[in-house]
N, C-alpha and C positions, 0 to 999 in steps of 0.2 A: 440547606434550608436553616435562617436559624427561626427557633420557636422564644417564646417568653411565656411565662407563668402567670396567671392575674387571677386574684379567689378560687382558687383548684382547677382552671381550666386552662389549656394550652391556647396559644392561640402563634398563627404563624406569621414573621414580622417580615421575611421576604423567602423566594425560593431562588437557589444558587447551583448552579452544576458543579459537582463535583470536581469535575477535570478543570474548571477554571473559575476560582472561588474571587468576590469580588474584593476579602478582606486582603486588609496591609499584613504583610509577615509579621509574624511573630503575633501577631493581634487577640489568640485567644489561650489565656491561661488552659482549659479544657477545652479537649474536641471530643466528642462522642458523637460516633459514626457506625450506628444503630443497626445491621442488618441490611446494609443500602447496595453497599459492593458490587454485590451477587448479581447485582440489579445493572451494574455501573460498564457501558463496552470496553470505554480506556481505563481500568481500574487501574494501572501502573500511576498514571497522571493523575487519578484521586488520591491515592497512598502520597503522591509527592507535594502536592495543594494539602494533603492535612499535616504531614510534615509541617510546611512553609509557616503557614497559620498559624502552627503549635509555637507559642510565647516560651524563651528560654525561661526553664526550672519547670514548664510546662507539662501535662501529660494530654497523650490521646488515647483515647480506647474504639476498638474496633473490634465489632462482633460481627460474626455471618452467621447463618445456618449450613447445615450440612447434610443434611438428610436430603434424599433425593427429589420431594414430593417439589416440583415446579407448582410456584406461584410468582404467576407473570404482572407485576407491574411495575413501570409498564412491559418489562420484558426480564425473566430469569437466566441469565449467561452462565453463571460460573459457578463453582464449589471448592472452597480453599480447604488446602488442609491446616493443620495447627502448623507446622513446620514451614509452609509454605506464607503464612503469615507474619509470622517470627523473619522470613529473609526478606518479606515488600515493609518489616519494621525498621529495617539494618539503620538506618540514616540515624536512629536515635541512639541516644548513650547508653540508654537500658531497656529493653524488651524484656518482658513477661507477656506470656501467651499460652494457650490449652485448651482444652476442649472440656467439653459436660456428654456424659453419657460414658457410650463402649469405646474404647480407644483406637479399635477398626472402624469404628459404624458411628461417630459422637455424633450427637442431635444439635451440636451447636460449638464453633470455634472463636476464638478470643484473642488478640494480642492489644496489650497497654504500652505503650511508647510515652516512657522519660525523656526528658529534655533536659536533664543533670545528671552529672554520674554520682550513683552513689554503690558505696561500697555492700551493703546490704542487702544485694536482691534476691536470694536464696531466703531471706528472714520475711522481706518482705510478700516475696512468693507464698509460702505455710500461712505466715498471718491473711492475706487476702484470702486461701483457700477457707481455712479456719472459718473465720469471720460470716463467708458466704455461705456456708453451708451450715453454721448458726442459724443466719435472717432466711434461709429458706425456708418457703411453706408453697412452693407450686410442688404439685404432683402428679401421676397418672389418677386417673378416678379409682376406685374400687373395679369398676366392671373391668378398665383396662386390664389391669393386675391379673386380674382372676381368669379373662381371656388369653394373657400372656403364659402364665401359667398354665392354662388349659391347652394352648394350641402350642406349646413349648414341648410337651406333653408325647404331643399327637405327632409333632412336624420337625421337630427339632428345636433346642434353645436360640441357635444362630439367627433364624427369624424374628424371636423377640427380645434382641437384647439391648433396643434402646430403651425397653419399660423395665427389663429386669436390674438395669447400669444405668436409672434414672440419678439414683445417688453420687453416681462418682463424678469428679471434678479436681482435673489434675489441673496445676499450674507450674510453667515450667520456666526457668531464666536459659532467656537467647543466648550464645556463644558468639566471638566474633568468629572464629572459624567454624562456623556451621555446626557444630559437637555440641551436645547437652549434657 
C-alpha cells in the first residue's frame, strides 16, 4: 500500500499485495513494511518484492510483532524470530535486525536491509540503538508496572517480562554465515 502525507493526515494512494508489488525495481529509495508480514501467507515472496523495490544505496525496514496475542486482519499467520528475519534479509548487503523487549519473549522484531555495503555496521548498529531509546516515550502505564510487579510477585517474573524488559532493545549486524 503506498500512503502519502497532506496537513498531518495520511491518506492512502493505492493498495498493492505484497507478494506482487506493481512498482518498477529498484523504484523506492525507502520501504517500510510496518508490521504486515505476519499478516502476509507467501511472506518469502513479500521479503523478495521489497527486496526488488528497494533502490540501489536504498534501505528497507521491517517490523512484526512477536507476542502471541492474534490480531486477525485480515488473517494472523506467522511469528518471526529476530534471527529468522535477519536470514528472509540475506539478499541485502547489510542487515541490521533485533528485537524490543525480553530476548526469549520480545514484544516486537526488526530487520533494516541496506542496499550498499558499508563497512560500519556495528557503529551504525549502537548509534540506531542509542538514538531510539533517546526519542522514546511509549511505555507500560503505571497500573501495568504495578500489576507486573504484583503478579511477578505472586506467580513468577517469567510471566511478566515483557513490562518488566519494556526498556531493552538489542540491535544486532547479520553475518553472511549465519554467526553474530
Amino acid at each position: 500500500m503506498a500512503v502519502t502525507w497532506s496537513r498531518g493526515r495520511a491518506s492512502v494512494d493505492r493498495i498493492e499485495r505484497i507478494e506482487a508489488l506493481s512498482f518498477a525495481d529498484g523504484w523506492a529509495g525507502t520501504v517500510l513494511c510496518l508490521n504486515v508480514l505476519e499478516h502476509v501467507w507467501r511472506f518469502r515472496e513479500g521479503v523478495s518484492e521489497i527486496h526488488r523495490v528497494t533502490a540501489p544505496g536504498g534501505v528497507a525496514l521491517l517490523t512484526t510483532a512477536f507476542g502471541f496475542d492474534i490480531h486477525g486482519f485480515p488473517q494472523d499467520y506467522w511469528r518471526f524470530t529476530p534471527g529468522a528475519l535477519a536470514r528472509l534479509f540475506e539478499g541485502f548487503e547489510g542487515v541490521l535486525y533485533g528485537w524490543q523487549g525480553h530476548a526469549k519473549a520480545p514484544r516486537a522484531v526488526f530487520a533494516l536491509g541496506l542496499k550498499a555495503a558499508r563497512d560500519d555496521l556495528e557503529d551504525l548498529a549502537e548509534a540506531w540503538r542509542r538514538r531510539t531509546l533517546a526519542r522514546w516515550d511509549e511505555q507500560p502505564s503505571a497500573w501495568k508496572r504495578f500489576g507486573a510487579g504484583l503478579g511477578g510477585t505472586i506467580f513468577g517474573k517469567r510471566y511478566f517480562r515483557n513490562i518488566r524488559h519494556w526498556w531493552n532493545l538489542a540491535v544486532r549486524v547479520a553475518r553472511e554465515d549465519g554467526d553474530d
